[in-house]
C-alpha positions in Angstrom: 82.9 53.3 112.8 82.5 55.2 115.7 84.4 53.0 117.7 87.3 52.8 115.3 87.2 56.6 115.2 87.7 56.6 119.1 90.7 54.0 118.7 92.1 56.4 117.0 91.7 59.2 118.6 93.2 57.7 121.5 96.3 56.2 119.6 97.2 59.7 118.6 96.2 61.6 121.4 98.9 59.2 123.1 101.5 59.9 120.1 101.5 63.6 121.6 101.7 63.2 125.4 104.5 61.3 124.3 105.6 63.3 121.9 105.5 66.3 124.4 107.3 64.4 127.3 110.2 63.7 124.8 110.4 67.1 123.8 110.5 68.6 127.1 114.1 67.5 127.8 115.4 68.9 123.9 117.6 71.6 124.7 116.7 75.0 123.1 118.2 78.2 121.7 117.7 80.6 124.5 117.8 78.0 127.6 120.1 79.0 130.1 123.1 76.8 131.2 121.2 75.3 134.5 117.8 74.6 132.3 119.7 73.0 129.8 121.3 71.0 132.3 118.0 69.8 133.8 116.6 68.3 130.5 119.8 66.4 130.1 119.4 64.9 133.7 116.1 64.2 133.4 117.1 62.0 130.4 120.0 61.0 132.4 117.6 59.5 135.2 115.0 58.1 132.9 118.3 56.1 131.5 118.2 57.6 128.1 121.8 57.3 128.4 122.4 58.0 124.4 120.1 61.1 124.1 121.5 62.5 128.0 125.1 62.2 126.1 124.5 64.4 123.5 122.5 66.8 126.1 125.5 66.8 128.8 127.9 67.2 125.3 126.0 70.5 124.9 125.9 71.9 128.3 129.8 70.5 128.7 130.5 72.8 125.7 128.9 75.9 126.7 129.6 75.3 130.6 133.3 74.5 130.9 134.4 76.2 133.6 131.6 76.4 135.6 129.9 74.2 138.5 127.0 72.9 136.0 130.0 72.2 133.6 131.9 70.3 136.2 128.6 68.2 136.9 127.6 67.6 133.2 131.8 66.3 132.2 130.9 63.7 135.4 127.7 62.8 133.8 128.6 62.8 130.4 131.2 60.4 130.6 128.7 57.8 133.1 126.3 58.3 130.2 128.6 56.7 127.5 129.5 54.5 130.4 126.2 53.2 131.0 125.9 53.3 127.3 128.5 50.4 127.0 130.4 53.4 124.6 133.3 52.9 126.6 135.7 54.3 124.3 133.7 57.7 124.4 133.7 56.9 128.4 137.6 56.8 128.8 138.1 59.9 127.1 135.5 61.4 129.1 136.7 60.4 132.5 140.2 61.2 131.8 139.2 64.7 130.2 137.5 65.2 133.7 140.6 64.1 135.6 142.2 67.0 133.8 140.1 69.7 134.1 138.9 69.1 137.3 142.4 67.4 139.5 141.6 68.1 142.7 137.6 67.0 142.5 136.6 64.7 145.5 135.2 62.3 142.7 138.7 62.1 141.1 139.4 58.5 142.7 136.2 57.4 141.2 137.0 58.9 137.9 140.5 57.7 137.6 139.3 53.8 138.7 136.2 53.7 135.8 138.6 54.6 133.1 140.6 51.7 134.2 137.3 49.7 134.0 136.3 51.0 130.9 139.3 50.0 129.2 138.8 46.7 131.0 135.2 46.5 128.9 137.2 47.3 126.4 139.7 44.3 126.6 139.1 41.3 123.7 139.7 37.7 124.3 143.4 36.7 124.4 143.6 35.9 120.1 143.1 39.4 119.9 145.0 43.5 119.7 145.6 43.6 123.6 146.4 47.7 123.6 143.7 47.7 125.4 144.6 45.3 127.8 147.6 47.0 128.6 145.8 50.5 129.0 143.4 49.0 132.0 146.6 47.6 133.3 148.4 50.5 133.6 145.4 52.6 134.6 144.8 50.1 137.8 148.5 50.5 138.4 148.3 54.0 138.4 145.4 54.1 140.4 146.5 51.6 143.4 149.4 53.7 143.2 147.7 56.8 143.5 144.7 55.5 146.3 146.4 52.8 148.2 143.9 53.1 151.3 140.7 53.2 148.5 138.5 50.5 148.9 138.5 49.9 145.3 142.4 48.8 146.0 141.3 44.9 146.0 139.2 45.3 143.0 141.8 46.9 141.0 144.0 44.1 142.0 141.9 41.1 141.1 141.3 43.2 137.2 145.4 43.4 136.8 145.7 39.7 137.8 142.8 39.1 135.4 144.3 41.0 132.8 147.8 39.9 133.0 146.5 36.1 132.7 145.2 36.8 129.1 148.2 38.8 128.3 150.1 35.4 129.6 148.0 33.0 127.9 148.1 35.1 124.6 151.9 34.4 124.7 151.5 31.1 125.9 149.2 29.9 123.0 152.0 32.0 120.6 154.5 29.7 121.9 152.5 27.1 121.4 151.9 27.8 117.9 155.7 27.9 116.9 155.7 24.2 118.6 153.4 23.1 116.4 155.0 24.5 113.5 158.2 23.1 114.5 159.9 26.2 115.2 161.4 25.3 118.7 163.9 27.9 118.6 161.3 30.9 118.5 158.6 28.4 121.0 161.5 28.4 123.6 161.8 32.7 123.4 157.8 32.7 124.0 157.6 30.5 126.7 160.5 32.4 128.5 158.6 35.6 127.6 156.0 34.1 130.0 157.8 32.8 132.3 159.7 36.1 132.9 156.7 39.0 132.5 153.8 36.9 133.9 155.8 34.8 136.7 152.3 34.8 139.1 149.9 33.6 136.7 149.0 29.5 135.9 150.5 30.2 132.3 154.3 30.7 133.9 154.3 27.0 135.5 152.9 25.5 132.4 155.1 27.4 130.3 158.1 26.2 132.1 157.3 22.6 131.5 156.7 22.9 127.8 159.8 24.7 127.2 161.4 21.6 128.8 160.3 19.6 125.7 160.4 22.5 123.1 164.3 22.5 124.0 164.1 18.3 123.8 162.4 18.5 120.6 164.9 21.2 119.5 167.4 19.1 119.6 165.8 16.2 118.1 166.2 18.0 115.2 169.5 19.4 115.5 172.6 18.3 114.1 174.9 15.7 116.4 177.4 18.5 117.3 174.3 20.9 118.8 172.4 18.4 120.3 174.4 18.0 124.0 173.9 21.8 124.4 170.0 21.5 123.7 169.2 18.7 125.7 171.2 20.3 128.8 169.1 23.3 128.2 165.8 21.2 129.2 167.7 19.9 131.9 168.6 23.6 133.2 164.9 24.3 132.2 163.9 21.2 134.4 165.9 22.4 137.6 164.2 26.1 137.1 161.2 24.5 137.4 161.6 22.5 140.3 162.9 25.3 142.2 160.0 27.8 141.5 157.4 25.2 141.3 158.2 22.3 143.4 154.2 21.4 144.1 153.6 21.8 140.4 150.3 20.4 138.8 152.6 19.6 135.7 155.8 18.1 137.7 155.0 14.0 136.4 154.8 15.7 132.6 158.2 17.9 133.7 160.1 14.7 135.7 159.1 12.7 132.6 160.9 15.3 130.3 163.8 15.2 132.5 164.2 11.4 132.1 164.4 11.8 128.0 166.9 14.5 128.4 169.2 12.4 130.2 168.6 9.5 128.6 169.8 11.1 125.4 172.4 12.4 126.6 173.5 9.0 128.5 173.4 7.3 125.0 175.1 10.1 123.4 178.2 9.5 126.1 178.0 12.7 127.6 176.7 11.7 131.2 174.7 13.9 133.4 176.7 15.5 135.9 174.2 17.9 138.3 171.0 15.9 139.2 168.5 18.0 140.8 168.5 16.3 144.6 164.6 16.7 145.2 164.1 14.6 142.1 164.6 11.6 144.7 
């Protein structure tokens, strides 16, 4: 008995310590601006990043204006960063960038609202707004620092992010081929090759619209059909010019050789072969 008595003891002599250590860092009525401050760092650097939000939210309201308000909008919005909140992040870092324009953290600021909206960036099937908002917060930002050392990083994320805006289209395209809707597959795969022209989706792109226009007019009447299969044939050439060392060229030459074909059969002839096809 006595030793259960002692057990508990202990167990609820630890409850307050713990009790008392968390309640150390609750802001109060009556603490002043830099003491409130404090207690939301200190949960800041014990990486209570949710409870040091809603501390740095209080200072931040009460501080604006001030050097401890400066600090706490910096910290607040690296809380819900940490947090993985990176809606509440972006909002946080770009309120900053207004307030405080000229800080000597603004390049740092400006780049992790770009990342935060990269966090923030679903796979490909899914709403890319904010896709395009990391995009054009990189751009803005190389365009802005373009001695910052964060310059190559920002690069490789618009690369990244363009190549899931391309494949999103790609896969759309992709879609109306299967659903034999050539017409509308040929518009996507041009929308690819045209906005995302660096990325692997361009090249592969190119090659199917070869045999969305073939297909296309495979299921067009006789009078349309020339015009169509020409159209791969123009696709074709585009492709051998931009991608000459293509991984998809045998697929594309292959293509090529239907196209004419049909339109040898159909007497029309085949007037401009592409040279480096020999």
């Amino acid at each position: 008995m006595i030793n259960y008595m002692n057990k508990f003891t202990g167990i609820l002599l630890l409850l307050f310590i713990l009790s008392a250590c968390t309640s150390s860092n609750v802001i109060r009525p009556g603490d002043t601006i830099d003491v409130a401050f404090e207690k939301a760092k200190n949960l800041y650097d014990e990486e209570k990043y949710t409870d040091a939000a809603n501390a740095f939210e209080t200072v931040v309201s009460v501080g604006r204006g001030t050097d401890v308000g400066q600090e706490a909008q910096f910290l607040l919005a690296e809380s819900y960063f940490k947090d993985r909140r990176f809606m509440l992040a972006a909002a946080e870092y770009e309120r900053y960038a207004l307030f405080y324009p000229n800080s000597s953290r603004r390049e740092m600021v400006d780049f992790k609202q770009g990342k935060s909206y990269y966090f923030l960036s679903p796979r490909y099937k899914l709403d890319q707004t904010n896709t395009r908002k990391a995009i054009e917060q990189f751009r803005l930002f190389n365009s802005r620092y373009p001695n910052s050392d964060l310059v190559t990083e920002s690069g490789e994320l618009i690369t990244e992010l363009r190549t899931k805006l391309a494949k999103k289209k790609f896969e759309a395209a992709n879609f109306y081929m299967r659903t034999d809707r050539f017409q509308s597959a040929v518009l996507y795969y041009d929308l690819v090759i045209d906005d995302f022209p660096e990325t692997e989706w361009a090249e592969k792109s190119l090659v199917e619209q070869i045999e969305a226009y073939i297909r296309y007019a495979d299921n067009s009447i006789r009078s349309k059909q020339p015009e169509r299969y020409r159209l791969a044939i123009d696709s074709y050439e585009k492709y051998i010019q931009l991608f000459p060392r293509g991984e998809n060229r045998p697929k594309a030459e292959d293509l090529y050789d239907e196209a004419a074909t049909a339109l040898e059969k159909m007497g029309e002839g085949i007037n401009n072969l592409v040279s480096s096809q020999n």
